[in-house]
C-alpha positions in Angstrom: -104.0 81.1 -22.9 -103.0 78.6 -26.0 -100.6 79.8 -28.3 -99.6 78.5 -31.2 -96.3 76.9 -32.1 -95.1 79.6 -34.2 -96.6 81.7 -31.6 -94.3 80.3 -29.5 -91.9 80.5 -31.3 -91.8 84.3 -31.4 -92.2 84.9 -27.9 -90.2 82.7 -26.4 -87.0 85.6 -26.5 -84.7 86.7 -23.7 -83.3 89.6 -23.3 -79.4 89.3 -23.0 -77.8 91.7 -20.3 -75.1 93.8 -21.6 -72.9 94.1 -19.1 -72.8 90.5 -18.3 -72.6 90.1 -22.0 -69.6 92.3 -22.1 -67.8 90.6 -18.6 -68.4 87.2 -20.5 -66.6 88.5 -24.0 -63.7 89.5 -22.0 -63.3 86.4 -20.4 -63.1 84.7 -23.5 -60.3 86.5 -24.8 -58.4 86.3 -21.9 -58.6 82.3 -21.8 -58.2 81.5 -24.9 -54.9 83.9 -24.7 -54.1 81.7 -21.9 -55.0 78.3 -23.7 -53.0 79.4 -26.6 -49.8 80.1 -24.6 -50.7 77.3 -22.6 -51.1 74.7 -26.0 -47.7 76.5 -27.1 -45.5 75.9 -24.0 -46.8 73.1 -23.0 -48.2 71.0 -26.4 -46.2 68.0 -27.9 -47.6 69.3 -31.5 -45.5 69.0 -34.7 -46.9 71.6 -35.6 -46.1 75.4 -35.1 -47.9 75.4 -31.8 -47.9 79.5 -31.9 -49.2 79.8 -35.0 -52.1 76.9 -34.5 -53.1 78.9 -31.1 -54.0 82.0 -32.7 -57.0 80.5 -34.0 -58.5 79.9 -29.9 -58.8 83.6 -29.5 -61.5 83.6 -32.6 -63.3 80.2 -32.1 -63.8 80.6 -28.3 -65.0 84.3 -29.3 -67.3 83.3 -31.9 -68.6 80.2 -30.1 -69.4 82.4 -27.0 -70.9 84.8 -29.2 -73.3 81.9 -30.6 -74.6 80.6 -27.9 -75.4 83.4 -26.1 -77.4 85.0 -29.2 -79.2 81.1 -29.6 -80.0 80.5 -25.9 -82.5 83.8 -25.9 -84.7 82.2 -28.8 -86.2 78.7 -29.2 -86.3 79.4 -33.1 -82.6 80.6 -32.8 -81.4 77.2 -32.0 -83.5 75.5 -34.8 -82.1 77.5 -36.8 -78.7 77.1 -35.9 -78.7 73.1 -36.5 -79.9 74.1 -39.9 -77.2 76.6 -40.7 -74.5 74.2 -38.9 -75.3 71.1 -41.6 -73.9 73.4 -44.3 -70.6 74.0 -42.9 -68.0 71.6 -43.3 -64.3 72.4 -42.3 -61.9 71.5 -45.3 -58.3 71.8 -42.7 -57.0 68.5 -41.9 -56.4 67.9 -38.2 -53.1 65.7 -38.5 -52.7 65.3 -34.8 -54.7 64.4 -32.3 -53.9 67.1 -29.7 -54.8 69.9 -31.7 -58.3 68.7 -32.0 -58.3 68.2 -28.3 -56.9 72.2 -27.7 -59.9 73.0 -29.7 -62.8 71.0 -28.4 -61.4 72.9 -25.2 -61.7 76.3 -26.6 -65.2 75.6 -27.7 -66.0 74.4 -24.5 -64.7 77.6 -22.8 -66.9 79.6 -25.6 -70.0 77.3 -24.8 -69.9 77.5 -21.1 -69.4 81.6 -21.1 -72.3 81.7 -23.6 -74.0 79.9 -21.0 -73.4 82.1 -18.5 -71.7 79.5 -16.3 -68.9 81.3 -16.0 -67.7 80.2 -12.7 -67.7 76.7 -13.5 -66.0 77.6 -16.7 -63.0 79.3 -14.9 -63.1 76.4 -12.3 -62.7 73.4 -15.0 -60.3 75.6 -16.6 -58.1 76.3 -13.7 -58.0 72.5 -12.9 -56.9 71.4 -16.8 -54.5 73.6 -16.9 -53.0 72.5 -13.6 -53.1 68.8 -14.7 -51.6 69.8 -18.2 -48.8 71.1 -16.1 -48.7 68.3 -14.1 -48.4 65.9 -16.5 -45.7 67.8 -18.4 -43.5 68.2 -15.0 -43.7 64.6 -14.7 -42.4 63.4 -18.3 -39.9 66.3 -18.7 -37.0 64.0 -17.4 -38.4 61.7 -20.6 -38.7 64.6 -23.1 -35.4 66.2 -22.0 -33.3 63.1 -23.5 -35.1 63.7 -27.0 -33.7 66.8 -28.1 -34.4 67.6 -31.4 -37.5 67.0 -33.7 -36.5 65.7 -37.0 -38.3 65.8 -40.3 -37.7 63.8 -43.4 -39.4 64.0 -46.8 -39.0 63.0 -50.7 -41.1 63.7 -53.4 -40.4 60.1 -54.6 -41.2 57.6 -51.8 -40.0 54.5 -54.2 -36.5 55.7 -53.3 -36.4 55.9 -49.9 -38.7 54.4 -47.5 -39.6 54.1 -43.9 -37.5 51.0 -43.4 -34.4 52.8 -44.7 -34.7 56.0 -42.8 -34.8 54.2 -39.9 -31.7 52.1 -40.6 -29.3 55.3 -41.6 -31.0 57.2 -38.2 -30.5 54.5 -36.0 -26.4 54.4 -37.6 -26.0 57.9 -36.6 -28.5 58.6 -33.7 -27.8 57.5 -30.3 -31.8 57.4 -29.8 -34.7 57.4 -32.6 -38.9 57.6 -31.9 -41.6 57.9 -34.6 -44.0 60.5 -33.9 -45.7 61.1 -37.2 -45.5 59.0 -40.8 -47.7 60.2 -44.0 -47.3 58.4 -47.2 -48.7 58.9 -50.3 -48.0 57.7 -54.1 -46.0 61.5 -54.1 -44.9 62.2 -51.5 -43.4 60.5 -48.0 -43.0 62.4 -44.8 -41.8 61.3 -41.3 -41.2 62.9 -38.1 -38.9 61.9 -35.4 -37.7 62.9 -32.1 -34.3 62.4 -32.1 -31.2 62.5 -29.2 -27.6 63.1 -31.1 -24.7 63.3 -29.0 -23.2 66.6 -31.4 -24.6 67.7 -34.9 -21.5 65.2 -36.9 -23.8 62.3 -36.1 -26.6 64.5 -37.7 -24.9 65.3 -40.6 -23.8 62.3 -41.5 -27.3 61.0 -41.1 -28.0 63.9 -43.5 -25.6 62.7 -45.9 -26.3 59.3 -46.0 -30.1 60.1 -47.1 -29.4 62.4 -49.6 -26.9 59.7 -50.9 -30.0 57.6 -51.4 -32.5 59.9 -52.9 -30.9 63.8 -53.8 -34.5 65.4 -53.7 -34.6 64.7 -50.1 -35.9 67.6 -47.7 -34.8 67.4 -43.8 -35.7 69.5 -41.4 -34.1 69.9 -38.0 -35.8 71.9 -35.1 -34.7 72.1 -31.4 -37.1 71.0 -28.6 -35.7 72.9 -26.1 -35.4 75.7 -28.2 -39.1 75.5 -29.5 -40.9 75.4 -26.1 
C-alpha cells in the first residue's frame, strides 16, 4: 500500500493510444500548414514571411510530440525541465510578430499533446478569424503604403537616420519607420513607403548613394509580397 517515491516514480506511466496519437500528429501538420500560410498572407513581418513559416510545421510537430511522450510519466516531466535548462536558442527574434506566430504554434503543439484537441481547433478557428478581421479592417491603411523600403551602409558615420529621412521625405509622397538597427558597422532601416511612380524613387536612390557610395537599398512591393 506505500510506495516509495522512486516507486512512484516508475509506475506512474500511461499508455498513449496510437490511433489517437496518430489523429493528433496529423492535425498538427495540417495547422501549422495553415498558420504558416496564414503568418504569410496575412503578417506585417519584414521578414520573408514564407520562409519564417516553414519552421511552424517542425515546432508545432516536435512540441506535440513532447508533450504527449511527458504527460504519460511523472519522471518524464522532471526530466524535461532538466534537459530544457540546457537549451538556449542563439536566432535573434527582430520583430515582435514572429515571436507571437510561434508562441501560437507551440500552443497548437501543447494543446494536441494534451489531447484537447477540440479546444485547440476551436481557439484556432477564432484567431484566425480575428487575424482576418483585423487585417480587413486596416487594408484601406496598408493599401496607401505600397512598397517596403530598405536602406543600409556599412559606415553609419556617413549617413544617418536624420538624413535618410530628409532625402525620403524630398522624394516620397509618404514615409513610416517600421524597423531601425544601428551598430558601430553597420546601420539599417526599414520603411514603408507610398511613391507616386518609381522617378521619385530613383532620385531618392540617387541622392543617398550621393552621400555615402557603399549604400545598399532594397525595394520590395507590398502588394506584390502578400
Amino acid at each position: 500500500m506505500f510506495q516509495t517515491f522512486e516507486e512512484f516514480l516508475s509506475t506512474s506511466r500511461a499508455n498513449i493510444p496510437i490511433l489517437g496519437f496518430i489523429i493528433n500528429i496529423i492535425l498538427s501538420a495540417v495547422l501549422a500548414t495553415a498558420l504558416s500560410r496564414i503568418y504569410a498572407k496575412y503578417g506585417n513581418s519584414l521578414s520573408n514571411r514564407k520562409q519564417f513559416g516553414r519552421n511552424f510545421l517542425l515546432i508545432t510537430m516536435t512540441t506535440m510530440l513532447i508533450i504527449t511522450i511527458v504527460k504519460s510519466s511523472l519522471a518524464l516531466s522532471l526530466g524535461l525541465v532538466g534537459a530544457l535548462s540546457i537549451i538556449r536558442f542563439r536566432a535573434a527574434i527582430k520583430e515582435p510578430e514572429e515571436l507571437a506566430y510561434l508562441f501560437l504554434a507551440i500552443a497548437i503543439g501543447l494543446g494536441l499533446g494534451a489531447n484537447q484537441t477540440a479546444i485547440t481547433l476551436i481557439a484556432f478557428s477564432i484567431i484566425f478569424l480575428i487575424i482576418v478581421a483585423a487585417k480587413r479592417f486596416s487594408k484601406d491603411h496598408n493599401d496607401h503604403q505600397n512598397l517596403h523600403l530598405t536602406i543600409s551602409s556599412h559606415n553609419p558615420n556617413k549617413l544617418d537616420i536624420d538624413t535618410i529621412l530628409k532625402v525620403l521625405k524630398n522624394n516620397c509622397d509618404t514615409v513610416d519607420l517600421r524597423r531601425f538597427d544601428e551598430s558601430k558597422e553597420i546601420l539599417q532601416v526599414s520603411f514603408m513607403v507610398e511613391a507616386g511612380d518609381f522617378s521619385q524613387l530613383s532620385k531618392a536612390k540617387d541622392e543617398l548613394q550621393n552621400l555615402n557610395e557603399n549604400v545598399k537599398i532594397t525595394f520590395l512591393d507590398n502588394k506584390g509580397l502578400l
